[in-house]
C-alpha positions in Angstrom: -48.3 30.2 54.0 -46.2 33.0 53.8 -46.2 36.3 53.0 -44.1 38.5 50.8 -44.2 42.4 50.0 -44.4 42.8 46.5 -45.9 45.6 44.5 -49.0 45.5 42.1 -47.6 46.9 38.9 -50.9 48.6 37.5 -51.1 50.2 41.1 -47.7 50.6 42.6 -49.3 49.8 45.7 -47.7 47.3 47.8 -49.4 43.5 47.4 -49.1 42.1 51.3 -51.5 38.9 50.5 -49.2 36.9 48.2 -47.7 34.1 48.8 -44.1 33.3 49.2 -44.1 31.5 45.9 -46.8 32.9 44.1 -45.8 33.7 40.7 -44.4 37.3 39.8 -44.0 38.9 36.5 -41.3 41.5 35.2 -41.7 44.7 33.6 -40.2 42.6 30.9 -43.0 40.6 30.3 -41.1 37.5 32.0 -42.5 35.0 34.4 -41.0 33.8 37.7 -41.8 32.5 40.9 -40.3 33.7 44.1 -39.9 30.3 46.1 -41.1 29.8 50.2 -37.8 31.2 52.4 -36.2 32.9 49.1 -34.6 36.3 50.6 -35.8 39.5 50.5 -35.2 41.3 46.8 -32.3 43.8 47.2 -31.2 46.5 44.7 -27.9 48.1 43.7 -26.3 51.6 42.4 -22.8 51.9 41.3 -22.2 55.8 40.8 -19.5 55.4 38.2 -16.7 57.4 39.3 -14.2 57.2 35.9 -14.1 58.4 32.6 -15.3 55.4 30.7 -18.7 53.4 31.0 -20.3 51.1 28.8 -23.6 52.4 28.9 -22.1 55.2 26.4 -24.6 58.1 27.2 -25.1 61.3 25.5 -24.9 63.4 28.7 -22.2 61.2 30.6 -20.8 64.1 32.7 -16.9 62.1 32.7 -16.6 61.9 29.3 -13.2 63.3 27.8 -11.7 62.6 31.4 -9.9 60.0 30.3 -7.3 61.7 28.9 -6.2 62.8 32.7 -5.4 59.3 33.7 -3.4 57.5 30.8 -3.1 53.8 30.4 -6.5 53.4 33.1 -9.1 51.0 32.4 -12.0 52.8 34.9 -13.0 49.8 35.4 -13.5 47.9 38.9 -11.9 44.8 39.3 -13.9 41.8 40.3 -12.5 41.7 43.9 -13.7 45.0 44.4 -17.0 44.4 42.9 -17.2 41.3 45.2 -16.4 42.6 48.5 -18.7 45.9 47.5 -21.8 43.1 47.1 -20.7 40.8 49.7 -20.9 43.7 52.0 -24.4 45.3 50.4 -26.1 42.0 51.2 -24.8 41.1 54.5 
């Protein structure tokens, strides 16, 4: 069978004897299993480069920015956000 690299949470170190679909759990507490041929995991960061975000932080270094571009929405339009994706995985 199959082996995927997947990391002990209690360790951190990587876990190279399970099993393509051996079952996984989140930080969440959630159960899944990964099945046989499944792609690799992959992760994404979006530097936000506009005055408005929806996480809303405290510390956001744009905020009051937004009065320098009037009548913007700082927000990514789904074309964008699919071609930036397409081209991350591919």
């Amino acid at each position: 069978m199959e082996s995927r690299i997947a990391n002990d949470s209690s360790t951190g170190q990587a876990d190279r004897s399970a099993p393509a679909d051996a079952v996984r759990h989140s930080a969440h507490g959630t159960t899944f299993t990964i099945p046989e041929g499944a792609p690799p995991a992959f992760h994404l960061l979006a530097k936000p480069t506009g005055a408005i975000c929806n996480l809303d932080c405290a510390y956001y270094f744009f905020l009051y920015k937004e009065v320098f571009y009037p009548g913007s929405k700082f927000r990514m339009s789904d074309d964008v956000l699919e071609a930036y994706i397409r081209q991350l995985i591919e």
